[in-house]
Each structure stands twice: as structure tokens, then as C-alpha cells.
Backbone as CSV, one residue per row, in Angstrom:
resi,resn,N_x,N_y,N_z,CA_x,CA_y,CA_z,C_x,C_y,C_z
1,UNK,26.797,-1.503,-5.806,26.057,-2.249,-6.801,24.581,-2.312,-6.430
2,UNK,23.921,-2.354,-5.588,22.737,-2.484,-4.521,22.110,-1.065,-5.006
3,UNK,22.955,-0.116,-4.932,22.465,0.706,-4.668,21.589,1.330,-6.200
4,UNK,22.829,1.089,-7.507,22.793,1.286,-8.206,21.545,0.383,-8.883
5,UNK,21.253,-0.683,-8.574,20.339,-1.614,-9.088,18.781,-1.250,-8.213
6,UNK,18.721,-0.485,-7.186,17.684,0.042,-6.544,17.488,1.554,-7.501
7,UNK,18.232,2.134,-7.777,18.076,3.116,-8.630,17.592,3.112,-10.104
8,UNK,18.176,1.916,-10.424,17.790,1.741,-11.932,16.428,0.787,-11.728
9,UNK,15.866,0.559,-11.123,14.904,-0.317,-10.730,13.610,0.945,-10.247
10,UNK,13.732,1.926,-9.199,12.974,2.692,-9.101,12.780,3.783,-10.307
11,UNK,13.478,4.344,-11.570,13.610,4.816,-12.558,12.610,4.260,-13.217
12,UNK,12.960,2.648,-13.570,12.121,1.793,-14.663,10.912,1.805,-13.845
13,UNK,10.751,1.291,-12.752,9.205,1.723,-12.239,8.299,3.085,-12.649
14,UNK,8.861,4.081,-12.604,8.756,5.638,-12.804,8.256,5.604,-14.026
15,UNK,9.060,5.136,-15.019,8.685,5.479,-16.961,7.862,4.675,-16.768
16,UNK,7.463,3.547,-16.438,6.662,2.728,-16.883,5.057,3.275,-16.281
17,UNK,5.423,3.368,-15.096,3.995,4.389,-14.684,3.770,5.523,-15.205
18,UNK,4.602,6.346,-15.721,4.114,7.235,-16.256,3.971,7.480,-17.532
19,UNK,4.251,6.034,-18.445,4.145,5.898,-20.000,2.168,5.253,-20.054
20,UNK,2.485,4.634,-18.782,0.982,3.706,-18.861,-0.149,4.855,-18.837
21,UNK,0.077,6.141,-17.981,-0.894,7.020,-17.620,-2.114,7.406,-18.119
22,UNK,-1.589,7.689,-19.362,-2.880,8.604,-20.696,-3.481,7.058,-20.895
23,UNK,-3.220,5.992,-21.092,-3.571,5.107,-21.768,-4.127,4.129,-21.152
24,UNK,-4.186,4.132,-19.650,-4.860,3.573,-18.718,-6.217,4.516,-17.544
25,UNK,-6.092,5.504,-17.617,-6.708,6.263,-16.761,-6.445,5.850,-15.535
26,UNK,-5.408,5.958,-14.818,-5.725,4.974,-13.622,-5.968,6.083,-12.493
27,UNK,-6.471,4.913,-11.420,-7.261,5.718,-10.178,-6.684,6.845,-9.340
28,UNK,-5.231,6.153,-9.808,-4.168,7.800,-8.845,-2.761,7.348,-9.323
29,UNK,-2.463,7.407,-10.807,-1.182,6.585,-10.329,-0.176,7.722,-9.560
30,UNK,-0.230,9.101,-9.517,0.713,9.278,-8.372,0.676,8.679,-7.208
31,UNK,-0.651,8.508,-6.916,-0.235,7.268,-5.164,0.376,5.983,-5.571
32,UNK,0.008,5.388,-6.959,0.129,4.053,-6.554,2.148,3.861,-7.139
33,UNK,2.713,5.039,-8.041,3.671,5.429,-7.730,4.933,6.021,-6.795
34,UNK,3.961,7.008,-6.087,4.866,7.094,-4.781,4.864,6.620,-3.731
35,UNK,3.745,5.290,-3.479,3.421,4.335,-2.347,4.740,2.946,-2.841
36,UNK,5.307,2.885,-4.361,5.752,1.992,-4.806,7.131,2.760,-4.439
37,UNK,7.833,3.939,-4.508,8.791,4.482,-4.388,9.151,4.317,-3.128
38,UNK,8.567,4.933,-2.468,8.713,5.134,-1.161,9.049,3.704,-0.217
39,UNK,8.343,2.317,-0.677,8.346,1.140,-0.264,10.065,0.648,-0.545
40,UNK,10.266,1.079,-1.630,11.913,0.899,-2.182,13.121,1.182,-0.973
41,UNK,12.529,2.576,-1.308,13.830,3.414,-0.396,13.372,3.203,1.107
42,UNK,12.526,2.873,1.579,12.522,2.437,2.665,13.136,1.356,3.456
43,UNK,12.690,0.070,2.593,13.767,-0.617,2.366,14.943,-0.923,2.502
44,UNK,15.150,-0.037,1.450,16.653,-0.245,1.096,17.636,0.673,2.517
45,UNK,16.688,1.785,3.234,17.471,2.369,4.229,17.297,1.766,5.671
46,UNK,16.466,0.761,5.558,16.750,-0.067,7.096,15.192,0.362,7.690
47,UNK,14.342,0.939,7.523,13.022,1.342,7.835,12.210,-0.063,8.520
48,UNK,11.951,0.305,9.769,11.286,-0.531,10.600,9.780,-1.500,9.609
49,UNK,10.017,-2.843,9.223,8.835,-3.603,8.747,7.435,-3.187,8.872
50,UNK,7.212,-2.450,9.721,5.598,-2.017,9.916,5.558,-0.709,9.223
51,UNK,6.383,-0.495,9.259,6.363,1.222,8.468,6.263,1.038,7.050
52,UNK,7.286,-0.374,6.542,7.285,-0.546,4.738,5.953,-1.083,4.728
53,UNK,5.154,-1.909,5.623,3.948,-2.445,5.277,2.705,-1.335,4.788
54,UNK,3.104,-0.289,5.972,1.839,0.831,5.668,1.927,1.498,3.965
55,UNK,3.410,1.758,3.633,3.252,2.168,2.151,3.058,0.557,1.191
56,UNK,3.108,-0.446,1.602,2.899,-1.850,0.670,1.008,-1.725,1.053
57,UNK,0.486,-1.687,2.119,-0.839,-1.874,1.970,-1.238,-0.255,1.107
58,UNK,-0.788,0.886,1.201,-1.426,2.267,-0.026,-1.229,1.440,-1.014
59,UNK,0.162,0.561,-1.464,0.371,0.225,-3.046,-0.828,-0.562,-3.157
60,UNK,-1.106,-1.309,-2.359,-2.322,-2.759,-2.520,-3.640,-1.877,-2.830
61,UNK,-3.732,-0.996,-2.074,-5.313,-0.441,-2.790,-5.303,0.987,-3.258
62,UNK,-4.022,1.169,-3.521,-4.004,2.176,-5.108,-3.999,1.219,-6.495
63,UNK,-3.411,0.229,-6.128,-3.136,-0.869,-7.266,-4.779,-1.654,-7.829
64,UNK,-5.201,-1.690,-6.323,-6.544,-2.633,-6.512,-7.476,-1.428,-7.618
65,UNK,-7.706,-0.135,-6.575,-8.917,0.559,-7.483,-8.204,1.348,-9.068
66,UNK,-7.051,1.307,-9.105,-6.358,1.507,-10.533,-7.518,0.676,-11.181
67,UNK,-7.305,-0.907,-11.328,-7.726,-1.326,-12.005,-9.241,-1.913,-11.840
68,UNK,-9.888,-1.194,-11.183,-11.027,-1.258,-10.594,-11.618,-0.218,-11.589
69,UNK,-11.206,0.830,-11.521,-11.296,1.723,-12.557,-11.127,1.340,-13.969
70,UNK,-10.246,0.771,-14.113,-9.698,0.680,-15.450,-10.981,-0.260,-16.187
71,UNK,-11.502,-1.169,-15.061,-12.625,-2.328,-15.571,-13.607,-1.914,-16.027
72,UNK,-14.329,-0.673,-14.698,-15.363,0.098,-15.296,-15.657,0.875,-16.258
73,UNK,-14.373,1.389,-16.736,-14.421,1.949,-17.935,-14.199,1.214,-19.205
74,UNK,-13.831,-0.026,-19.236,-14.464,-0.988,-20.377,-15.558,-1.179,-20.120
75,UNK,-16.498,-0.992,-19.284,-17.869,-1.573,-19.166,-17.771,-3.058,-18.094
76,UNK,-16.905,-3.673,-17.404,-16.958,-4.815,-16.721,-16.787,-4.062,-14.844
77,UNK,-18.542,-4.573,-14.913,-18.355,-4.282,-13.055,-19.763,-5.547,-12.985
78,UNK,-19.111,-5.874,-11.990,-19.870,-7.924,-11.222,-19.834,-7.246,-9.894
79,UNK,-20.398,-7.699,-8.861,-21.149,-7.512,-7.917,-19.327,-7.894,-6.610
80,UNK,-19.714,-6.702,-6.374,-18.438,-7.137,-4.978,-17.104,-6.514,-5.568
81,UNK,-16.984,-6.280,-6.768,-15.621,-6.084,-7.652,-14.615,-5.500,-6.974
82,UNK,-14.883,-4.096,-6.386,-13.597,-3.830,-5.578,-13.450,-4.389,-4.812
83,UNK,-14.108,-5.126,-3.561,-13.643,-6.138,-2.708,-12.560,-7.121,-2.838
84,UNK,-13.548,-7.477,-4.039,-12.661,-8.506,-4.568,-11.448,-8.135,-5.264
85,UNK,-11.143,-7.250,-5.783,-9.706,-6.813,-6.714,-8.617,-6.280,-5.314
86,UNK,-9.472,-5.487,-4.097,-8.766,-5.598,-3.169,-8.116,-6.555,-2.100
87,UNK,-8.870,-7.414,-2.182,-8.590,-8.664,-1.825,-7.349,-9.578,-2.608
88,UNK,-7.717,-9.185,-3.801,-6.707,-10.576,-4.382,-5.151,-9.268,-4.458
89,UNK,-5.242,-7.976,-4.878,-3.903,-7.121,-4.805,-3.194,-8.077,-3.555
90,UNK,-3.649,-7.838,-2.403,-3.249,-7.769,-1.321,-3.002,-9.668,-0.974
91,UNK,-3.451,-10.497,-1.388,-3.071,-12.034,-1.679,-2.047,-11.781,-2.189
92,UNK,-2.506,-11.399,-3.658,-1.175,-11.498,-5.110,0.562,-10.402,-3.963
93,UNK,0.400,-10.059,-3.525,1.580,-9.394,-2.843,2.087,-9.851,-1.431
94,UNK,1.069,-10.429,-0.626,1.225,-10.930,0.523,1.461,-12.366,0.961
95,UNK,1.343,-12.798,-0.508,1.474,-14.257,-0.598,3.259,-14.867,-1.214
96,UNK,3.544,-13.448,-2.200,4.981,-13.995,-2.665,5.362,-13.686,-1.335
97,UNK,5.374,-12.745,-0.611,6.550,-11.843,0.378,6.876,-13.651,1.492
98,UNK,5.002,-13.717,1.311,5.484,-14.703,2.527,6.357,-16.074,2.340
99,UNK,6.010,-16.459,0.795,6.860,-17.710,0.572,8.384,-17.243,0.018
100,UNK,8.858,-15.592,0.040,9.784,-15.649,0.008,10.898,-15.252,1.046
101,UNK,9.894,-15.705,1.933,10.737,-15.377,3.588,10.828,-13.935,3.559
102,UNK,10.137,-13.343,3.416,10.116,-11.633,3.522,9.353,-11.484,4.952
103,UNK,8.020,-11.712,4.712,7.420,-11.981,6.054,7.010,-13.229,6.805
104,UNK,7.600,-13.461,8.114,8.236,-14.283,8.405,6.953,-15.260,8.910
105,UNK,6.780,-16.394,9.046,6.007,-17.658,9.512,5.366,-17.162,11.241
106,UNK,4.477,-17.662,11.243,3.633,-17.202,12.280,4.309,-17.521,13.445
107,UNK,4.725,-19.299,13.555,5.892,-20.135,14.431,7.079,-18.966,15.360
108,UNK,7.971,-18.374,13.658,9.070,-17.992,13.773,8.798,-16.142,15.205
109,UNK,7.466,-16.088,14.287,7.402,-14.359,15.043,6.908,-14.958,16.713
110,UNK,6.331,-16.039,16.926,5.778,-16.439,17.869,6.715,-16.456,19.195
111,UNK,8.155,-16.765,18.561,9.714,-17.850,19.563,9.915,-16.617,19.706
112,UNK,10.356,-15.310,18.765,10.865,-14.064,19.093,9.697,-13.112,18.573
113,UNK,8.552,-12.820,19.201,7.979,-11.904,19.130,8.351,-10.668,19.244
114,UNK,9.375,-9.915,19.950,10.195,-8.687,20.047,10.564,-8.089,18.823
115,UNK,11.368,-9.446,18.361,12.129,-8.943,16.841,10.893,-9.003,15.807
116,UNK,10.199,-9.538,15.437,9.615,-9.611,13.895,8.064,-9.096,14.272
117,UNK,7.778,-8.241,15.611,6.689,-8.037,15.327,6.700,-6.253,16.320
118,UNK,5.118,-5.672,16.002,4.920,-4.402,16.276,3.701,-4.474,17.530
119,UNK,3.120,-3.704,18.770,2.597,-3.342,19.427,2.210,-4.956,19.799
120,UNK,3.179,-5.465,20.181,2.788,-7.148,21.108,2.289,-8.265,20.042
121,UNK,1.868,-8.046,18.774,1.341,-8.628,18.059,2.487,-10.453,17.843
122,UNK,3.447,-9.636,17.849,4.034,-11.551,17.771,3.571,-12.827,18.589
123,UNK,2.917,-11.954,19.519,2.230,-13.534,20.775,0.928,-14.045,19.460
124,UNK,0.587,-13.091,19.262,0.022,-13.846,17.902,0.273,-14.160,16.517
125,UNK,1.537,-14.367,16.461,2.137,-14.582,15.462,2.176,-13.911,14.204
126,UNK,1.885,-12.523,14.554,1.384,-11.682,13.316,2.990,-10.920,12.992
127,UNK,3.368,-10.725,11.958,4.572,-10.347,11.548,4.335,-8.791,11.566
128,UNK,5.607,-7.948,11.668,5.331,-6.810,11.683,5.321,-6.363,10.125
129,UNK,5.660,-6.691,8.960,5.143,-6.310,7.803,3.968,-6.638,7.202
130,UNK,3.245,-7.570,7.728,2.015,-8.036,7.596,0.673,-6.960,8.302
131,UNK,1.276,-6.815,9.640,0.555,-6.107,10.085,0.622,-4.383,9.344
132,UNK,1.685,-4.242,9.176,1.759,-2.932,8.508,1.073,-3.037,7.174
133,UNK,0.934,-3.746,6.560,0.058,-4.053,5.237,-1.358,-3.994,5.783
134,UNK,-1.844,-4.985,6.521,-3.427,-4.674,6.835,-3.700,-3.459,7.260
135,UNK,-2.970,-2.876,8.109,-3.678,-1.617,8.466,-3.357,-0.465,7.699
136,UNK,-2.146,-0.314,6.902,-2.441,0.400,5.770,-3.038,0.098,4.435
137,UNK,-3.761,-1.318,4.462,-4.926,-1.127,3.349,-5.881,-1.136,4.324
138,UNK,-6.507,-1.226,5.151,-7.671,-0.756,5.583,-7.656,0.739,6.246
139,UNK,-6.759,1.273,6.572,-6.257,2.462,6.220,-7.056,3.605,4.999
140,UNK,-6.140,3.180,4.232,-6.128,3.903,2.838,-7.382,3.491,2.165
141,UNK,-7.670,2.421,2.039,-9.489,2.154,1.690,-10.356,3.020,2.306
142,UNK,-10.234,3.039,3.297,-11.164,4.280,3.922,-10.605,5.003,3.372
143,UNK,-9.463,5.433,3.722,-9.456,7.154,3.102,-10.331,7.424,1.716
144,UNK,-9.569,6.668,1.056,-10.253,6.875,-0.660,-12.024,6.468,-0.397
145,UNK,-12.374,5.873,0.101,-13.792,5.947,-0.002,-14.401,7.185,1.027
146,UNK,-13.833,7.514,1.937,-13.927,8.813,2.327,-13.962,9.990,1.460
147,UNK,-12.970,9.810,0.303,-12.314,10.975,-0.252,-13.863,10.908,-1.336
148,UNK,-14.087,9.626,-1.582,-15.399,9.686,-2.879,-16.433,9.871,-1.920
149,UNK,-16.666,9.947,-0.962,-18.101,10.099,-0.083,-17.995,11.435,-0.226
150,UNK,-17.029,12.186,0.245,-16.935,13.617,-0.281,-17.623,13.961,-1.529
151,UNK,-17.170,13.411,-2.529,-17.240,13.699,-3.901,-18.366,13.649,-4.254
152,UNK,-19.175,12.688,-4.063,-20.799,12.226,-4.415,-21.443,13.044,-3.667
153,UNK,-21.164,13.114,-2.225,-22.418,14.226,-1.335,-22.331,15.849,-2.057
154,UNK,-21.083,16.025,-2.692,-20.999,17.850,-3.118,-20.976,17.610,-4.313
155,UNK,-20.978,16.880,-4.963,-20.952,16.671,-6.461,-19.624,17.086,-6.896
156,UNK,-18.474,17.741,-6.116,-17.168,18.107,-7.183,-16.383,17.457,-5.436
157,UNK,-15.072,17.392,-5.832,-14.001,17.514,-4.947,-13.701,19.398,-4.132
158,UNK,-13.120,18.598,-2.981,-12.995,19.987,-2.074,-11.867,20.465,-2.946
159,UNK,-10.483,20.173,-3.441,-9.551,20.419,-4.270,-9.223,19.775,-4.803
160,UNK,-8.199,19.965,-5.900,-7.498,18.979,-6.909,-6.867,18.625,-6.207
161,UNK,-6.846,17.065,-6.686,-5.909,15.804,-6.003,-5.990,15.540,-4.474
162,UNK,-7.538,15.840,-4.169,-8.043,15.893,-2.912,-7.804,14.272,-2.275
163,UNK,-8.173,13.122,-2.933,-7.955,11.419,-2.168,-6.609,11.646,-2.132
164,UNK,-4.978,12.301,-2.830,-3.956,12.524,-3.005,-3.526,12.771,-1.516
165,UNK,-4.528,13.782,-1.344,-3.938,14.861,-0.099,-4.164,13.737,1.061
166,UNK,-5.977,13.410,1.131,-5.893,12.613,2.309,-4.983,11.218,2.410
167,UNK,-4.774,11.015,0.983,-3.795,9.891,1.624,-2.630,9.747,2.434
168,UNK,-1.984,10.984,1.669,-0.664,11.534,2.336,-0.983,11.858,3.930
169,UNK,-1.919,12.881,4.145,-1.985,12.912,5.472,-2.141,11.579,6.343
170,UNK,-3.061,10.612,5.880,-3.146,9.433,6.555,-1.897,8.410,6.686
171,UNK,-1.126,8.690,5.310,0.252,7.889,5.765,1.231,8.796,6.631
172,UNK,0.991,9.501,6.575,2.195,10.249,7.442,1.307,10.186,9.032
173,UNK,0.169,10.194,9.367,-0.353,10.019,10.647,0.134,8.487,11.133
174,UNK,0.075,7.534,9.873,0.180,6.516,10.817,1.665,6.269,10.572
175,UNK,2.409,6.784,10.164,3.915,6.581,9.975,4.410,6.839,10.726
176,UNK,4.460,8.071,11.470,4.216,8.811,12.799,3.807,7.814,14.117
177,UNK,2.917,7.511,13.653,2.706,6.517,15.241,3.838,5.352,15.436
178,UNK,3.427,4.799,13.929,4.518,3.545,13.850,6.064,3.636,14.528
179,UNK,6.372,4.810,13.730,7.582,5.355,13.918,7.528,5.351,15.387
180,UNK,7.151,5.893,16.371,7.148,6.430,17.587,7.060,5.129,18.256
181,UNK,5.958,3.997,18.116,6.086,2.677,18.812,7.159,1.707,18.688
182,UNK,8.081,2.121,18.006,9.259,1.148,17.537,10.573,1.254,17.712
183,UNK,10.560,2.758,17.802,12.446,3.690,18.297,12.673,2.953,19.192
């Protein structure tokens, strides 16, 4: 039943991102789609908390400059805007997880730092999905502003779906590490 309701759940995610596409322009929704997929089945297969955080922080700032984009092209940009839209993604997501006991109380990671946290971080009470969220949105923010520093200094992209590519490489570099600090 689990399984089946993770399936019909990642499906409806799928149409819905890809009905919104033409009609939103958004900033990548293949990342901010397969950062949302991938967070699922990770999940759902037992995947170490710091590892689902790194694809939850890509969703947080594929999600943020989606509609960062989406603003500027009505004409609404205020001073700080992506900061700020990255900022609140990453509230608006980091704030249910935490009041829904997803990621665990600073206290709780503190008593068993071993279990709920990554590279010693529980002496500071930092949860290991938390931490996997910050550093894959500060992560992936760079990348993508990397990927547009590119873009502006040559005037075109090195290839199609070039922020695509570096993202992928950057999640799989740090997935890779994660992975390796946690076996």
C-alpha cells in the first residue's frame, strides 16, 4: 500500500510539473522535478538523512529561483528578491519537517548525536537532514549562480541544459562524500 501511494504520489507530482511548464517558464523545472523525485524514492528506500537533505536543499533553490523567475517576468523584482525567496523556500520546508518530527529537536540530536546526525555535528545539535539541506542549498546556489556567471561573461551557455549538468555533477559529488561518511 506504501508503496503504491509513493507511486501514485510521485506520478501526480510529474503531470503537474510538467502541465505547469509552457505556462510558467520556470527556472529548471527538470531540476526542481528530479530533485523532488529523487527526495521520494530516497526516502522511501531507507537513504541516510543527509543524503535526502542534499536533494531537499536542490528542491529549495530550484523551487526558490523557479519563482524568482517567474516574478521577473511579470515585471516584480524589489531589492534582495532571490535571497529572500531563497530564504523563505527553505523556512516554508524546513519549518513543517521540523514541527513534524521529521527533523529532529536540537535536545534530541544532542543525547544521541551518533544516530540523528552527520560528520560530529550532533554535539551541536544539528540534525543530519537539516544539515543535508543547508549544504545542498548553499551548494546548488552556487552552482546555478556559477552556471549564470558563465552565461553573462560569454553571452550564451557552454551547452544546453548547462546549470542542469552542473547541478547533477554537484549532487552526485556531494552524494558521494555523504554516502562515504556514513556506511
Amino acid at each position: 500500500m506504501k508503496k503504491r501511494n509513493l507511486i501514485t504520489s510521485m506520478f501526480a507530482l510529474i503531470v503537474v510539473t510538467i502541465s505547469l511548464i509552457p505556462f510558467i517558464s520556470a527556472h529548471c523545472p527538470l531540476c526542481t522535478a528530479g530533485a523532488a523525485g529523487g527526495v521520494a524514492v530516497a526516502r522511501y528506500f531507507g537513504v541516510h538523512d543527509s543524503l535526502v537533505g542534499l536533494f531537499l536543499g536542490a528542491f529549495i533553490i530550484s523551487t526558490a529561483l523557479w519563482f524568482n523567475k517567474w516574478l521577473l517576468k511579470k515585471g516584480k523584482n524589489f531589492p534582495l528578491q532571490e535571497s529572500i525567496l531563497v530564504v523563505a523556500s527553505f523556512l516554508l520546508l524546513a519549518v513543517p519537517l521540523y514541527t513534524g518530527g521529521v527533523i529532529t529537536d536540537f535536545a534530541m540530536v544532542k543525547s544521541m548525536p551518533e544516530h540523528h546526525s552527520i560528520l560530529g555535528m550532533g554535539i551541536y545539535g544539528i540534525d543530519a537532514l537539516l544539515f543535508g539541506m543547508i549544504v545542498g542549498s548553499v551548494v546548488i546556489w552556487g552552482v546555478f549562480g556559477f552556471s549564470d556567471y558563465i552565461k553573462r561573461k560569454r553571452g550564451e551557455v557552454l551547452w544546453p541544459y548547462q546549470g542542469l549538468s552542473f547541478m547533477f555533477i554537484a549532487l552526485s559529488v556531494l552524494s558521494l562524500i555523504f554516502w562515504l561518511l556514513t556506511k
